[in-house]
N, C-alpha and C positions, 0 to 999 in steps of 0.2 A: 556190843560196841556202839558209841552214841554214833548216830546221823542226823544230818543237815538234810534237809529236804529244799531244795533250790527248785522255786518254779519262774521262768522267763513268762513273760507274757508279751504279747503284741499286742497295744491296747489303737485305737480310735483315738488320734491325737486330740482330736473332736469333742472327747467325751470324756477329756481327765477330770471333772471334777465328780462324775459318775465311778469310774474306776475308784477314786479317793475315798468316797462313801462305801463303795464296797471292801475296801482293803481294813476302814475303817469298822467296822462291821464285823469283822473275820478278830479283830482286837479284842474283840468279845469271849467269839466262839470259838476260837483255835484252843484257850486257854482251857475252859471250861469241858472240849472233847480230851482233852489230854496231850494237847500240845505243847512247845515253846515258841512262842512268837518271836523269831530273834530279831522281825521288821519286815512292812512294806516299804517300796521303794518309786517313787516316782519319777522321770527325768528332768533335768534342768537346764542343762547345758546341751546340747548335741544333740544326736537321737531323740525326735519329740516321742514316738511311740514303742517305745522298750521299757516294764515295770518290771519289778521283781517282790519276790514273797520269799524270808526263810524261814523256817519252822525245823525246830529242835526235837529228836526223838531219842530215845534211849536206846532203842534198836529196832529193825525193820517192822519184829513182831509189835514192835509198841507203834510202830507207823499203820500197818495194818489193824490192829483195835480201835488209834482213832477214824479212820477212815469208815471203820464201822456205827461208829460214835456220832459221825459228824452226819454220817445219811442220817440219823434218826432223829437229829438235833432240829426242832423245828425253824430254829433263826438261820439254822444252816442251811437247811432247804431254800428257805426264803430266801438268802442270800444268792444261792449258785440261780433261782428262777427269774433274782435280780438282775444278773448279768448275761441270761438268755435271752430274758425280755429285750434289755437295751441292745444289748448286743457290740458295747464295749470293748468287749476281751475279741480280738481277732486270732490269735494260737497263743495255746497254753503247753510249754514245755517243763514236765519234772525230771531233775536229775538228783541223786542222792549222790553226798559227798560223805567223807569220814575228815576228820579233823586230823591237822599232823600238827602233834607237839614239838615244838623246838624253839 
């Protein structure tokens, strides 16, 4: 069964264009670990510090291969030490959804 991987973040309203770079970044390597990128999201309106990431998976086991994929990816690594360093991302929530047709 295909899933959606929805990650909420609470980002450093302070440091959207650092968040950007990094989401932009992930455009890269989500595809190349075995992802679907279905998009970053940054606020516009309202809520300066609420992002979102979703990423398409075929099923959970294909969610857990890239996960394994993505630790070994060196742009990946680089990437997640990008946003410990800055320190950007204040919580990172994932929830997996399933799609309803209709």
């Amino acid at each position: 069964m295909p899933i959606t991987c929805f990650i909420r973040y609470q980002i450093d309203p302070f440091q959207r264009d650092a968040f950007r770079a990094y989401a932009e970044n992930w455009g890269r390597i989500i595809p190349r670990c075995g992802g679907r990128l279905l998009g970053y999201f940054l606020p516009s309106e309202g809520t300066n510090d609420i992002a979102w990431g979703l990423i398409g998976f075929d099923s959970l086991a294909a969610y857990e291969a890239y996960r394994t994929r993505l630790r070994a990816d060196p742009e990946g690594r680089d990437n997640f030490a990008l946003a410990q360093r800055q320190r950007f991302i204040l919580r990172e929530e994932r929830t997996f959804c399933e799609a309803v047709e209709g």
